[in-house]
C-alpha positions as CSV (number, residue, x, y, z in Angstrom):
1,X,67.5,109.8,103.9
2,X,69.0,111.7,107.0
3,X,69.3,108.1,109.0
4,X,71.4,106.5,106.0
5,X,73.9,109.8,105.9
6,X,74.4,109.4,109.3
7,X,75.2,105.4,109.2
8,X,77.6,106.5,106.4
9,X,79.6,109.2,108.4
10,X,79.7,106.6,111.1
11,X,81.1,104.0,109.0
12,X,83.7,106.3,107.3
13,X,84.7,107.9,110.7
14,X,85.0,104.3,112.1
15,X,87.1,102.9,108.5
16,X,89.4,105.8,109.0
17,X,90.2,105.1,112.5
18,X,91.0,101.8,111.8
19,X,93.1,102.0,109.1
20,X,94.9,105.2,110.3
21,X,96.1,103.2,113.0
22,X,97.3,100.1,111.1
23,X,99.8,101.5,109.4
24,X,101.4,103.3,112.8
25,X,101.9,99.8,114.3
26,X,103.4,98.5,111.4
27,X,105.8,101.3,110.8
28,X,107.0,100.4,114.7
29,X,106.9,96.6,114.1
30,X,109.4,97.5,110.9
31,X,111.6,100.2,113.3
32,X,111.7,97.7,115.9
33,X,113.0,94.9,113.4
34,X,115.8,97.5,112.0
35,X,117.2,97.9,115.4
36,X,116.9,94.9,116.4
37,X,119.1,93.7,112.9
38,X,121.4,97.1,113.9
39,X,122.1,95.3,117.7
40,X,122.8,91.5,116.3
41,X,125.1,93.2,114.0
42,X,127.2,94.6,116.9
43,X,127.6,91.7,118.8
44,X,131.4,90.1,118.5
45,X,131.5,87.3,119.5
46,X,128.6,84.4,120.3
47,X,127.9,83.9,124.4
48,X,130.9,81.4,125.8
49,X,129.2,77.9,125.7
50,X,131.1,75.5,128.3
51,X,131.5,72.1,127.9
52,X,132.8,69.1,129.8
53,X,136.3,69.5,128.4
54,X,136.0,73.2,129.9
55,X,135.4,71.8,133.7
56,X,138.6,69.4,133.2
57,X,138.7,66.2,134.4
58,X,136.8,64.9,137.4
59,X,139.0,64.8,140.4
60,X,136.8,62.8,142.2
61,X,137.4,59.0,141.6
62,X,135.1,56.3,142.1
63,X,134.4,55.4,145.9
64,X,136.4,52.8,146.8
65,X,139.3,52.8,144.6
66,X,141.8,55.2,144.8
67,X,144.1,56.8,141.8
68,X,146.9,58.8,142.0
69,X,147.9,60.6,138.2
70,X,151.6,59.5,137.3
71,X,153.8,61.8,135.3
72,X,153.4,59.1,132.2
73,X,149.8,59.0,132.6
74,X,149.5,63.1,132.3
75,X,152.2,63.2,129.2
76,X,150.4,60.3,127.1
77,X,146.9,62.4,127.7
78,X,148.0,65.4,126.5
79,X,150.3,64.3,123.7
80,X,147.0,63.6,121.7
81,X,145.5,67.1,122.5
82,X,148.3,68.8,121.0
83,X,148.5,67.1,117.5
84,X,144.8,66.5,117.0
85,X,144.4,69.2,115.4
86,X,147.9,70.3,113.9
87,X,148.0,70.2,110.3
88,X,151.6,70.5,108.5
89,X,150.8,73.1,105.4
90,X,153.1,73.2,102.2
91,X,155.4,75.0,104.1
92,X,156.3,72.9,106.6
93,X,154.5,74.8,109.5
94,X,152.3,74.0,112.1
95,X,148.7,75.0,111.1
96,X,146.0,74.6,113.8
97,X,142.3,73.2,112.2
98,X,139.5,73.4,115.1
99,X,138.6,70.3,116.4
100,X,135.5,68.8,115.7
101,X,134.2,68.2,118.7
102,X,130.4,68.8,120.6
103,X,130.6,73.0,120.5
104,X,132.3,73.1,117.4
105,X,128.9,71.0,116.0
106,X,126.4,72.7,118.1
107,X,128.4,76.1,117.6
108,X,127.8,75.8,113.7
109,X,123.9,75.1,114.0
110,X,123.3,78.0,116.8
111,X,124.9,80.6,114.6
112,X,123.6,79.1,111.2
113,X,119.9,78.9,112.8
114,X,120.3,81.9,114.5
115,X,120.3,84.2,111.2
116,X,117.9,82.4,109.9
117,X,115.6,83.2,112.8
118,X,116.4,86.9,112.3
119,X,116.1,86.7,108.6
120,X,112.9,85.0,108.8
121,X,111.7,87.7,111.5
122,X,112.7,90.7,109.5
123,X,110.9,89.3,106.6
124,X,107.7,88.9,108.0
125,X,108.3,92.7,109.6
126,X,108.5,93.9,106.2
127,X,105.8,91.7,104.8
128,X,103.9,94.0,107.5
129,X,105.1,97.2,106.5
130,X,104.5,96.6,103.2
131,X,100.8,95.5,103.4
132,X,100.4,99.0,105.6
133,X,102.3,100.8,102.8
134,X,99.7,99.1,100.3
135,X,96.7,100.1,102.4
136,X,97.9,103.6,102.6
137,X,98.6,103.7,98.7
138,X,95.2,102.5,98.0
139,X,93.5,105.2,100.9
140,X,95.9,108.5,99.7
141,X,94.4,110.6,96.8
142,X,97.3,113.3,96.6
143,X,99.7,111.9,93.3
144,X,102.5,113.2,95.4
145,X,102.6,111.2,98.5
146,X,100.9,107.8,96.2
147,X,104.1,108.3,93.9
148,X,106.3,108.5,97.3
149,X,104.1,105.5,99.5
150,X,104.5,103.5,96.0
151,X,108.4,104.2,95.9
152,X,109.1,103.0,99.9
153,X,106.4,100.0,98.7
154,X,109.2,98.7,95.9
155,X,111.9,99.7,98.3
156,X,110.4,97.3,100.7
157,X,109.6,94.4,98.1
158,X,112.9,94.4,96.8
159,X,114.1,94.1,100.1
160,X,111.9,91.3,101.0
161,X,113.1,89.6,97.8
162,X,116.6,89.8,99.3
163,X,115.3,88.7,102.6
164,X,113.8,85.7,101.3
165,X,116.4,84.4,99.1
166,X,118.8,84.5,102.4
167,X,116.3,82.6,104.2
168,X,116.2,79.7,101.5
169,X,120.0,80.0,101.7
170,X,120.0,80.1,105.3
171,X,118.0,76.8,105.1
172,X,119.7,75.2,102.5
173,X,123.0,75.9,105.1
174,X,121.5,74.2,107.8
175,X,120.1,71.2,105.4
176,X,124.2,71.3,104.3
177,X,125.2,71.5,108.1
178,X,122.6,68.2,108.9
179,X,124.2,66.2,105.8
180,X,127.5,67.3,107.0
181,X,127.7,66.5,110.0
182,X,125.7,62.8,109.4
183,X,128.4,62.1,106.8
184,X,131.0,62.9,109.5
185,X,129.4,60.2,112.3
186,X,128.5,63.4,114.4
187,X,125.7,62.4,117.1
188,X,122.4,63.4,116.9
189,X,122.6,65.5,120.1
190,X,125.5,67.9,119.2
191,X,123.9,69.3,116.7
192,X,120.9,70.7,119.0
């Protein structure tokens, strides 16, 4: 009888440890996804992506053949860069629309796919916190803390519900953004 005591204080000493440290990780894992939400929020303005139109034209012409750029040549290239995208409104003013072009494309799916990502991530964070939050409920026998673990667990799923209706929306966007941008003849390229 004294041998199978002992194998049951080793177990419960052994099940404690390893539970008692789960739910430390997982409270870190679910800091470290609040901050890292709290620094995505304080960014501006996406990174500057360049682009050929940002280098300008190639001075360098072809080797053997020589061009010099004429006054009409320079005038009938920009003429087209200016009204491309000028609107008239009802008003009769100028109104600039972005242009459509390779960063406009790619700039849509980078930001679109980029909150997905961090919805995505800061769901499965909370799905971790609140498995450790159900773990601790189940392993607390004080009614006080159970009735305050079981209040931060509904927090949490009610959070999670809001996280993963914005990942099906975020999804749905970028299904939206594909469709879009195949309706508007964009190539398949821009959009990566």
């Amino acid at each position: 009888m004294r041998l199978s005591s002992q194998n049951c204080v080793v177990v419960l000493l052994a099940f404690l440890a390893l539970t008692g440290a789960y739910p430390a990780r997982a409270q870190v894992l679910g800091e470290v996804a609040r901050k890292e939400e709290e620094r995505r929020k304080d960014i501006k303005a996406p990174a500057k992506v360049y682009t050929n139109k940002d280098l300008g034209s190639g001075s360098d012409a072809p080797s053997g053949t020589f061009s010099s750029p004429t006054a009409s040549g320079a005038a009938s290239t920009e003429a087209p860069k200016t009204t491309a995208g000028a609107a008239k409104t009802d008003d009769g003013k100028d109104k600039v629309a972005p242009t459509k072009d390779q960063a406009y494309w790619s700039g849509r799916k980078k930001d679109l796919q980029s909150r997905l990502d961090s919805d995505q991530t800061l769901a499965d964070a909370l799905q971790s916190r609140i498995n450790a939050l159900n773990t601790d409920f189940v392993n607390r026998d004080d009614p006080v803390q159970r009735a305050g673990i079981d209040r931060d667990r509904q927090k949490a799923n009610s959070e999670l519900d809001r996280l993963k209706k914005s990942v099906q929306d975020g999804k749905k966007a970028l299904a939206d953004l594909d469709e879009e941008a195949r309706k508007a003849g964009v190539p398949a390229g821009w959009l990566r």
